[in-house]
N, C-alpha and C positions, 0 to 999 in steps of 0.2 A: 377645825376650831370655830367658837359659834366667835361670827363677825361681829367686833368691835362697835363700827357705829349703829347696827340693829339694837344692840347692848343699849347704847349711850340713849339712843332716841326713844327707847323702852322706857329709861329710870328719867327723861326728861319730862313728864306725866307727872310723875309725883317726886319731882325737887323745888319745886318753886320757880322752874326759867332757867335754874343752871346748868349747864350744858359741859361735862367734862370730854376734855379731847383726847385723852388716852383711858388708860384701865389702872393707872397708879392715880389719875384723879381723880378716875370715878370710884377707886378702892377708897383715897381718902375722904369722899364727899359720902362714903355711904356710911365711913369712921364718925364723920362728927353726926351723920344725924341718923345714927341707929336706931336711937330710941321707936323717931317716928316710921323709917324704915320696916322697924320689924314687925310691925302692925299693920301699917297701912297699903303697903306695895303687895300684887300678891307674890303665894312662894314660889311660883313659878322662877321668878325675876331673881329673887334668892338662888334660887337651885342652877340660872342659867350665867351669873356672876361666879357662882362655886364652882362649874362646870369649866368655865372658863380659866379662873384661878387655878383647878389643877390640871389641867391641858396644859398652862403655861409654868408648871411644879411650882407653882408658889405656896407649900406645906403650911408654911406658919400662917397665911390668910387663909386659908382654906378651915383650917381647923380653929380660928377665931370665928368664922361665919357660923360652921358647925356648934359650936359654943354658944353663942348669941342666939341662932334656930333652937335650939333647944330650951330656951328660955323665954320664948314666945308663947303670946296666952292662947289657950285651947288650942294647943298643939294637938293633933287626933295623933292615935298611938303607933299607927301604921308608917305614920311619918317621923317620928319621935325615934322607931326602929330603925327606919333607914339611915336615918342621921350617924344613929350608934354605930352601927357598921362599917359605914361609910370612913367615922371617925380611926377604928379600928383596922380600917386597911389602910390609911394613911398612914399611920404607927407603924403599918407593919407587924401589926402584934397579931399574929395567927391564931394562936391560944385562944385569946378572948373572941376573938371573930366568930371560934367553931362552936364555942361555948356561948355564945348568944346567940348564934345563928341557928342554935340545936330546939332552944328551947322559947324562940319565938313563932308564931303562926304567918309565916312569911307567902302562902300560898295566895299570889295574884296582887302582892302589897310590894315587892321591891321596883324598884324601877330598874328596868334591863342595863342599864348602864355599870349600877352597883354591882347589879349579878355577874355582870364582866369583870369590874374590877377585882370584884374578890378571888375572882377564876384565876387572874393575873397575877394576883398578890401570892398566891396559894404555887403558883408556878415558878416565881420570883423565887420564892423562900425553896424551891424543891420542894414541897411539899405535892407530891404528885399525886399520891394515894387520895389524898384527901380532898383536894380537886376531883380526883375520880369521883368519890361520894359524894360530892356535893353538888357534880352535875349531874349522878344518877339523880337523885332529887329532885333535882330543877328540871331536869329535862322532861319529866313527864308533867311535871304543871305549868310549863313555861316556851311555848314550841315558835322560839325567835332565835332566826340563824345567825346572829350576832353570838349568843351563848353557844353555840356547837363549835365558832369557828375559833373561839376563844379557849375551846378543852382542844380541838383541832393542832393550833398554833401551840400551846403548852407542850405536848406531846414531840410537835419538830425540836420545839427548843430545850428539853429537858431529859428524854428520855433517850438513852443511847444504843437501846434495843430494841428490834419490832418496831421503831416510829411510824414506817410505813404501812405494816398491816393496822395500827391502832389507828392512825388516821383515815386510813379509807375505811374504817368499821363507822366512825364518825360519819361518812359522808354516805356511806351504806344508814344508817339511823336516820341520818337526815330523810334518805328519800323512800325510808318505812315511814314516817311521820310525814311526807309529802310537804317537807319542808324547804325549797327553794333554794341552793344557794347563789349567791351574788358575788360580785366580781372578787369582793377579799376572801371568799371560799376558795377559788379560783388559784387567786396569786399565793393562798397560802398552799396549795399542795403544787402548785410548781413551783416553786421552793423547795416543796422540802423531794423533787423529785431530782433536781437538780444538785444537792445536796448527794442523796444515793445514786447518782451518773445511771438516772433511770431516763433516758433520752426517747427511746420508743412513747415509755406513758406517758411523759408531759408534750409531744408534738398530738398527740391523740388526742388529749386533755385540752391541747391548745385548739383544735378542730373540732371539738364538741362547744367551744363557748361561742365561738363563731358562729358554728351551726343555728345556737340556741339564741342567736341575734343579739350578743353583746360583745361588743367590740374593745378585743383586752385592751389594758392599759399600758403604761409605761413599765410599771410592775409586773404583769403579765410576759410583756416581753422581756425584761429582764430575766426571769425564770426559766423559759424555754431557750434562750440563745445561751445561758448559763448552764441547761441541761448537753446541749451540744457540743459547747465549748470544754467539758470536764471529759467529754469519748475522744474532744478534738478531731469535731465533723466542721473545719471547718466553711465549709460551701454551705451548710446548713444554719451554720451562725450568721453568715452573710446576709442567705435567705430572708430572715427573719428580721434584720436588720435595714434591709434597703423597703421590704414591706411596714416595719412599723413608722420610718419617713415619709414613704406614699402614703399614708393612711393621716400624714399632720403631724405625729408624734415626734416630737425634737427628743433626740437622744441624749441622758444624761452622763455625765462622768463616771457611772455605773457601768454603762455600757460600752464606753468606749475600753474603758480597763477588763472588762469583761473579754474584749476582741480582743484587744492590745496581747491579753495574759495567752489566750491561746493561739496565736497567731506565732507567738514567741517558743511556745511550747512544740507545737506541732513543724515548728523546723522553717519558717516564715518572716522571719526580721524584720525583712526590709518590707511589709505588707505594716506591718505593727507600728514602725518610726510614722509609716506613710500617715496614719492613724492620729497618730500624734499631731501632727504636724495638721491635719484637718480639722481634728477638734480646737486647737489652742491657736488656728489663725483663719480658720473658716465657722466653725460655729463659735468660738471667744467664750469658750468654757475656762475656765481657769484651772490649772493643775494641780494636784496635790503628792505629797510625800508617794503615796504608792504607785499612781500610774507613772511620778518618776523612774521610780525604783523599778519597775516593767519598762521603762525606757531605756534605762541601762544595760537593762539583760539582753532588750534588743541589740544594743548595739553589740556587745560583748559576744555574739553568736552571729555577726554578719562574715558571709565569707568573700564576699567580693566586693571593690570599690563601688562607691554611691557617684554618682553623677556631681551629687552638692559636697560642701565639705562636712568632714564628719564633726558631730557636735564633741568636745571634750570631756570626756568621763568626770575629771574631776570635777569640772562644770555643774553637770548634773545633780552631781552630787551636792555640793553649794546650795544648787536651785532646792533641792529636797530639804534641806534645813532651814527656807522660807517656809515653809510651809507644817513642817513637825519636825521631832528630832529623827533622825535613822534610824530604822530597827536596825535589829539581825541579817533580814534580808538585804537589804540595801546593804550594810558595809561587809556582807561576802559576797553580794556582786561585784564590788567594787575590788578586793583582794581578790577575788576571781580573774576579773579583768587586768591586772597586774601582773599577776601570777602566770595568766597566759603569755605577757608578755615578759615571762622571765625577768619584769622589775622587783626583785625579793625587797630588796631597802626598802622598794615606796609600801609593797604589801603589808611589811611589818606596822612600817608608820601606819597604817591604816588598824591591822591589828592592833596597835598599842591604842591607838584610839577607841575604840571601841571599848577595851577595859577600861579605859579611862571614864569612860562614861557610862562604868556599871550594867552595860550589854556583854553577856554571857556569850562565848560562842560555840557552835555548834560542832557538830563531826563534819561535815563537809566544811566549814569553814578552816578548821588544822590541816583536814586532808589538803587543802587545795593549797594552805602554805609549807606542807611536809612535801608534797611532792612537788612544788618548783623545787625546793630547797634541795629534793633529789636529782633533777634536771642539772640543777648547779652545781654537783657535787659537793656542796656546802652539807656534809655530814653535820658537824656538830651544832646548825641551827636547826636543822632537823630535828636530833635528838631533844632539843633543848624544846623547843615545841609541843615533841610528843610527851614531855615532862609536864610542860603546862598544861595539854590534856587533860592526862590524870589527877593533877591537883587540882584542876577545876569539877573533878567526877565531869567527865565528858569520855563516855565510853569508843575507845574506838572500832572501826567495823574495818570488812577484810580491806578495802579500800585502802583504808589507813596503813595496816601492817604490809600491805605490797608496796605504798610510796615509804617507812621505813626502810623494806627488805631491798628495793632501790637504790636507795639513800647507801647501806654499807655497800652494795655490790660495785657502785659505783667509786664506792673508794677502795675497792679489792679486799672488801670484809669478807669473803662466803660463810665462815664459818659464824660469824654473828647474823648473816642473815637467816643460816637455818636455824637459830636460835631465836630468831625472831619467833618466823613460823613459828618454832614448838609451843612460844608464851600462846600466840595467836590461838592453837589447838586447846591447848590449858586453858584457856577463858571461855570455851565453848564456840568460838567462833569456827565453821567450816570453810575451809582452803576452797577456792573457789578456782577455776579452769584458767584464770590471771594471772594468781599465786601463782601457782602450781610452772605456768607457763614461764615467770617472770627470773623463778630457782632453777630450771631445765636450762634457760639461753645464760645462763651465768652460770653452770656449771659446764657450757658448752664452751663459753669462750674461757675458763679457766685451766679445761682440759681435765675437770675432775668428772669423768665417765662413769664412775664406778657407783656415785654418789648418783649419776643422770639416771642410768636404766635403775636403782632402785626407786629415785622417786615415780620416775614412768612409771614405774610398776605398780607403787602406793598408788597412783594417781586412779588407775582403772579397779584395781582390785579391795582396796582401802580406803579410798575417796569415793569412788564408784562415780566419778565423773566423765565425762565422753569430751576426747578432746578436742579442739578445732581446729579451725585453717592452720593457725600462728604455731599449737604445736606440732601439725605435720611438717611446718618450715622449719622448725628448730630443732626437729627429730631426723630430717634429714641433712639437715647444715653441720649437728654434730657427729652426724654418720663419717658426712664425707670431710671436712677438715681435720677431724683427729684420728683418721683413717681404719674406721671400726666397717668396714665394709662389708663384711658377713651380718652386722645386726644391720648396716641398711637396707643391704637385698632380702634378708625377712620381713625389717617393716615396708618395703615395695611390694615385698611378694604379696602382702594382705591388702594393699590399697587395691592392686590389681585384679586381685580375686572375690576384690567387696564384700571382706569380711568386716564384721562386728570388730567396730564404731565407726571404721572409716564409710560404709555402708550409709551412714545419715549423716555422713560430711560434701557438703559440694567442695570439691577442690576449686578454687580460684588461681589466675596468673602465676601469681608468688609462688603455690606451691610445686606447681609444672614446673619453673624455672631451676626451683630447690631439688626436681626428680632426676632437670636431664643435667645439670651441676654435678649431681652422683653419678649419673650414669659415665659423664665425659671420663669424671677424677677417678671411676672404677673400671675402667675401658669395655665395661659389656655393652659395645656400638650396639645388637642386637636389639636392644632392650628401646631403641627410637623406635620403629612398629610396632612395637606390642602398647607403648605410653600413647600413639595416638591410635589403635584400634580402641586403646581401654575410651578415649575420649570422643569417638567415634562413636563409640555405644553409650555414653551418658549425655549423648548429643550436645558436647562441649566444646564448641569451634574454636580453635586454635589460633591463637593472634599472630598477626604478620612476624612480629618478633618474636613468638616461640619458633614459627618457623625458619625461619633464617638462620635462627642460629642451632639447630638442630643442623641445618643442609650446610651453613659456613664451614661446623666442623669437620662433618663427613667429606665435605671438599678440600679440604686441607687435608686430611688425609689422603687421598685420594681412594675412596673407599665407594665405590662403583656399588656395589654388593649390596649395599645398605641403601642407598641412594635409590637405587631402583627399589628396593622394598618400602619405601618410605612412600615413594611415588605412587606404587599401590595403593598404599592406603585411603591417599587425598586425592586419588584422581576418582571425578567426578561426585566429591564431596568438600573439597578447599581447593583453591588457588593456589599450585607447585609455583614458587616464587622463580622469576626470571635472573639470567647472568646479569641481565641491570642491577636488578632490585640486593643481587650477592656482593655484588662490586660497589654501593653505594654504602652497604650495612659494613662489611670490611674497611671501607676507606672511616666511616664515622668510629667506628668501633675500634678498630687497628693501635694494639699500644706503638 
């Protein structure tokens, strides 16, 4: 913005000695003495007052000054033109802009600034096509990188396809025109690379302006830590971060939310409070509504005690309403944070507020209070939820229909939870490996088998989905307690054989425990050798406690035979657990 008292001591030349101390008194000292004003000052001083004026959106002076210029004697026509334009992209009237701008001889008579704003005005309105012609136009009689960065910037902010080939076509024209650009060239394509989590080109981009002896700015840096921060590299946000403070550049509230957000993101919390807590008591940045609302989620995903005491959510929350109202985000962090702790009453209160205050909620917002409300076995708030859902058209996703199918299993619905599913299928939604998993362990502990192996079956051959860990646990858990022993030993005999799907499943802990569980409750002792040869060859080392309680049992039995086959296996590949280590696991373990 052109500086105030340059302004002042410009129009103190031709006032007679009066000397105004702001811009509303030099607006009105220029009201009462326009007459002499418009003749006698040159237009520069006009133009640099109007300039000023709408830097600072003052519309209605701006288009009085325009007014008045235009009624100054021997206006030359070049400037007569600009005025009109000018006048016309303050309106906002597009129409007449193109329409005057069509059929005046504007070639080497506008002043670059106009040429931008009408780029701008033209981009405001959407109007994008027509910006495109009117910079083809300009651009061959007018080779100023303020105009390129201005069709540049339109393009990030308007167009939702190809942004980035049509900008760097821009910046390819610029350097067919050997047209220079400068640091807002710069900050606008990392922007807009950071935008498409194009992280490679804007650190590349950031090393070429370097190279080229300009030292980015705060905007600069903003854009490349923002590019890293959306892959959530981040040691690479850091990077850039602790360099643009060595360099002098005090970081703004931009960038501290910038970190904060992915710090939070990338599984980091207590790096993000630490953030916080730097900027608002070491640089004395003041906070606002959002990097609150990032400060909640921090805490909302710590998983271990802090050293300090923890701040109070609801706190937070308070402090966010100094500063603006809560969106969306903020009051389903905060029902999130609730929710996790299984306070439904308070998450409600918070949902009710939020309607209360004409914020719409989202699908993860119902999800997160349908499914405490399934945690609590509070069916019928649930229901009553997913009711509000619908009447708010707030579509749900499978998310939602598994904390529903929850919700009834837990009140001993089954038959309304496969009901559920089917609406779920009927709306287009696909059953995802959750679903799927969530209706297999509830027809396990019901004992409805018959209902389990057809879903299994849909699930590979009709869902075409590949199951994981949790359904080999609950494909063998309902082998062996509803004593279906013949389908367990086929689904073993294919884990063992690394057939198709179990073949792209890593078995973990849980599911070894859920193998030798079957094996003990189906007495084929045999079958300990062959479960850690199979582990043996997926070079899967066997935890102290799979072992022990493989050898406890066989020692209770007194089953020598096995014992020694087992010992094969682990000798000189695991550690054969000692009479110690069997006498200490039996005395803890011993009903």
């Amino acid at each position: 913005m052109v500086s105030i008292i340059n302004l002042q001591e410009e129009f103190y030349e031709y006032s007679n000695g009066c000397k105004p101390h702001n811009i509303n008194e030099l607006w009105n000292y220029y009201m009462e003495q326009k007459r002499n004003f418009l003749n006698n000052i040159p237009i520069y001083l006009h133009l640099t007052l109007l300039k000023t004026l709408y830097e600072k959106r003052e519309i209605e002076k701006v288009l009085t000054i325009i007014k008045y210029l235009r009624g100054r004697e021997n206006l030359v026509k070049w400037f007569n033109n600009n005025l009109m334009i000018l006048e016309y992209i303050v309106k906002l009237n597009i129409e007449e802009i193109i329409k005057n701008f069509n059929f005046l001889n504007t070639k080497g008579n506008l002043p670059i600034p106009t040429i931008v704003d009408l780029i701008k005005s033209l981009v405001k309105e959407k109007e994008i096509i027509t910006a495109e012609e009117l910079f083809g136009k300009l651009g061959k009689e007018y080779y100023d990188v303020e105009i390129y960065n201005s069709m540049m910037d339109g393009y990030i902010k308007c167009v939702r396809e190809n942004k980035l080939e049509k900008s760097l076509y821009i910046l390819e024209m610029m350097q067919r025109n050997r047209i220079k650009p400068n640091i807002k060239t710069y900050n606008i394509l990392l922007n807009l690379f950071s935008k498409v989590k194009a992280q490679s080109e804007a650190e590349r981009l950031f090393g070429d302006i370097i190279e080229n002896g300009i030292e980015p700015d705060e905007r600069g840096y903003q854009g490349v830590i923002l590019s890293c921060a959306k892959n959530n590299d981040i040691e690479k946000c850091f990077h850039y971060f602790d360099r643009m403070i060595d360099k002098g550049i005090s970081p703004t509230i931009y960038h501290y939310s910038t970190l904060m957000s992915a710090c939070v993101k990338s599984g980091y919390p207590e790096i993000a409070i630490d953030l916080y807590t730097e900027m608002v008591y070491t640089t004395n940045i003041r906070p606002n509504g959002v990097i609150l609302t990032t400060l909640m989620c921090a805490w909302t995903r710590l998983r271990r005690k802090r050293s300090y005491k923890k701040k109070d959510l609801d706190q937070i929350f308070e402090d966010i309403k100094k500063y603006d109202e809560p969106d969306l985000i903020a009051y389903t962090t905060l029902i999130n944070a609730k929710s996790k702790q299984l306070k439904l009453d308070e998450a409600i209160q918070v949902y009710q507020q939020m309607l209360m205050h004409n914020i719409k909620p989202n699908v993860y917002t119902y999800t997160t209070l349908i499914d405490a409300s399934a945690k609590l076995r509070n069916l019928s708030t649930a229901l009553r939820l997913f009711d509000d859902m619908k009447r708010m058209n707030v579509s749900p996703n499978q998310f939602t229909y598994c904390s529903i199918m929850s919700a009834y299993i837990n009140n001993g619905q089954l038959e309304n939870a496969f009901r559920t599913f089917e609406e779920m299928k009927q709306n287009g939604l696909n059953p995802d490996i959750a679903c799927v998993n969530c209706l297999l362990d509830a027809c396990n502990r019901s004992g409805s088998m018959k209902s389990f192996f057809e879903l299994y079956s849909d699930t590979i051959k009709k869902y075409h989905l590949i199951p994981d860990n949790a359904t080999v646990t609950i494909y063998i858990d309902a082998c062996t307690y509803n004593n279906y022993f013949n389908a367990g030993k086929k689904f073993y005999g294919q884990i063992i054989k690394n057939n198709f799907p179990f073949s792209v499943i890593r078995l973990n802990n849980q599911n070894i425990l859920a193998i030798i569980n079957f094996i003990i409750k189906s007495g084929n002792l045999g079958e300990f050798a062959n479960l850690l040869n199979f582990m043996k060859q997926k070079l899967f080392h066997p935890s102290p406690f799979i072992k022990l309680v493989i050898y406890n049992h066989l020692n209770e039995l007194n089953n020598d035979k096995e014992i020694e086959a087992v010992n094969r296996v682990l000798h000189g590949w695991s550690d054969i657990p000692t009479k110690r280590d069997l006498i200490k696991f039996k005395k803890k373990y011993s009903r």
